[in-house]
KOLFI-98922 format. One line per field, with one value per residue (C-alpha): residue number from 1; residue in three letters; z, y, x. Coordinates in Angstrom, 3 decimals. Layout:
<pts>
finu <- (NUM;...)
kedren <- (ALA;...)
up <- (Z;...)
north <- (Y;...)
east <- (X;...)
</pts>
This chain:
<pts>
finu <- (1;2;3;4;5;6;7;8;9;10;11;12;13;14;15;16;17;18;19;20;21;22;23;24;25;26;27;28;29;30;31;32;33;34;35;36;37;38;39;40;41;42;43;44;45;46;47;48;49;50;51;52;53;54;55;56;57;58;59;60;61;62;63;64;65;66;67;68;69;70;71;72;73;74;75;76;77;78;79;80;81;82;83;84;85;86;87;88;89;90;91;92;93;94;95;96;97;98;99;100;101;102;103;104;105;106;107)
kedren <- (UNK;UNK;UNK;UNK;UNK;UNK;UNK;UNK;UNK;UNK;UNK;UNK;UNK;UNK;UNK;UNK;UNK;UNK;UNK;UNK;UNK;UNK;UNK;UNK;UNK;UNK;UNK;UNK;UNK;UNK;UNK;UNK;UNK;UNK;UNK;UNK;UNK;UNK;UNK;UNK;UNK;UNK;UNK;UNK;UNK;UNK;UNK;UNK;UNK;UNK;UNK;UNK;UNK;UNK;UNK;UNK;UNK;UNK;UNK;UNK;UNK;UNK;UNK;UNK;UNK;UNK;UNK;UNK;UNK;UNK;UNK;UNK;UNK;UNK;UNK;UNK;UNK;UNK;UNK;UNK;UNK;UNK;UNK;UNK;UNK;UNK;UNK;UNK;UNK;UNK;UNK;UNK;UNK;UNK;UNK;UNK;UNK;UNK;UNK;UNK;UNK;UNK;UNK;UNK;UNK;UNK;UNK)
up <- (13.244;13.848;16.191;18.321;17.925;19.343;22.295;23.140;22.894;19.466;17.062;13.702;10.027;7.552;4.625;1.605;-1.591;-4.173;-7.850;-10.010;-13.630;-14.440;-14.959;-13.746;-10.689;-10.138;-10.004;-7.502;-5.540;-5.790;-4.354;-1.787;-0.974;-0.434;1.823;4.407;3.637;4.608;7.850;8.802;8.944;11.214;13.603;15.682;16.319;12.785;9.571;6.003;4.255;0.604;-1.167;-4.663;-5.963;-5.505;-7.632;-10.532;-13.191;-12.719;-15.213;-12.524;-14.619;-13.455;-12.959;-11.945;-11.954;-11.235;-12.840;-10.650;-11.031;-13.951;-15.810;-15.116;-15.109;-11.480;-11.103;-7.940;-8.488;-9.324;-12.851;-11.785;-11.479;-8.194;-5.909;-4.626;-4.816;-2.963;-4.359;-4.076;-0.061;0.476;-0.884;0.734;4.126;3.692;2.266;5.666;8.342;6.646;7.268;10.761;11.833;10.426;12.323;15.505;15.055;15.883;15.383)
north <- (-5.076;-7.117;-9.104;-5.957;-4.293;-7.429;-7.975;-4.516;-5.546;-3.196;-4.269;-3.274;-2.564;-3.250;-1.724;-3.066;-1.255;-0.183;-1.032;0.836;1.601;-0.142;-3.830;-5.114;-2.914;-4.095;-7.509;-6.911;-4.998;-8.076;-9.968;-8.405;-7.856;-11.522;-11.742;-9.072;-10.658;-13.965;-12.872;-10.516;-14.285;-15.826;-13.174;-12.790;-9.117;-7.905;-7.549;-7.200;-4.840;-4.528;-1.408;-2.696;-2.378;1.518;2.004;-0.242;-0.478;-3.467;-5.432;-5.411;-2.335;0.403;3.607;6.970;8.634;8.604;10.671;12.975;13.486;16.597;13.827;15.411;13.391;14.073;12.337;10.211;9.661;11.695;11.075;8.632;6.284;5.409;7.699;8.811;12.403;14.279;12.640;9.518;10.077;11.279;8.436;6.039;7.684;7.525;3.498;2.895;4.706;2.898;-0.019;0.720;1.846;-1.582;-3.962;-2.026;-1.184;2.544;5.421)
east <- (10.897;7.694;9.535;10.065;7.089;4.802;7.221;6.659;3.133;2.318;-0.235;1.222;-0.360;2.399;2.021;3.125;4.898;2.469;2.807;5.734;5.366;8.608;7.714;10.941;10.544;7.369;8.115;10.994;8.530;6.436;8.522;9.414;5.446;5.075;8.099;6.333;3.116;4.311;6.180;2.948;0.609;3.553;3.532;0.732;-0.512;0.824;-1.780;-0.337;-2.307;-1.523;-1.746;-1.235;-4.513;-4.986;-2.207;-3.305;-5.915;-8.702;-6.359;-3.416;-1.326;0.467;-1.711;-0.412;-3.232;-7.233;-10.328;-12.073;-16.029;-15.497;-13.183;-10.022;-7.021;-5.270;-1.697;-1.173;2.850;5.824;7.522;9.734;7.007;8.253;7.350;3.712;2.797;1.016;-2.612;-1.243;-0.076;-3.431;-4.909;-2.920;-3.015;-7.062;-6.892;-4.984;-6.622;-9.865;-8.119;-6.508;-10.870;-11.912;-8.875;-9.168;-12.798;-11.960;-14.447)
</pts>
């Protein structure tokens, strides 16, 4: 797929899976992280952007949820542990066009 894209001339953000409660999951997912990371540097016009780290606690755990300001506990994935909600889309969508402004320097 990055092959295509940047012969068609795209510039592509490719995002990368977030943390998943289950550990063994996780370190599947992890895997498979570095793999897109690693192809993203070898192709020129595609940026890895890792979305790990919104999904985790400072300590690198699985977190499926943040605190608003009033303290309340607001959930950011379904049960499964797998899946993002609808928090956790919105918070993603927001990390990446942050992330798409900065790259492209877009207003």
């Amino acid at each position: 797929m990055m092959d295509e894209a940047t012969k068609a001339g795209a510039r592509v953000l490719w995002v990368g899976m977030p943390i998943m409660e289950s550990p063994s999951f996780s370190a599947n997912i992890a895997t498979i992280n570095s793999i897109f990371s690693s192809e993203a540097s070898s192709h020129a016009g595609v940026t890895y952007y890792s979305s790990w780290a919104l999904f985790a606690t400072p300590s690198g755990q699985y977190n499926g949820g943040t605190t608003d300001v009033a303290g309340s506990v607001l959930p950011l994935r379904d049960p499964d542990g797998i899946h993002l909600n609808d928090g956790g889309e919105d918070l993603l969508g927001l990390s990446v066009v942050r992330e798409l402004r900065q790259l492209y320097r877009l207003s």
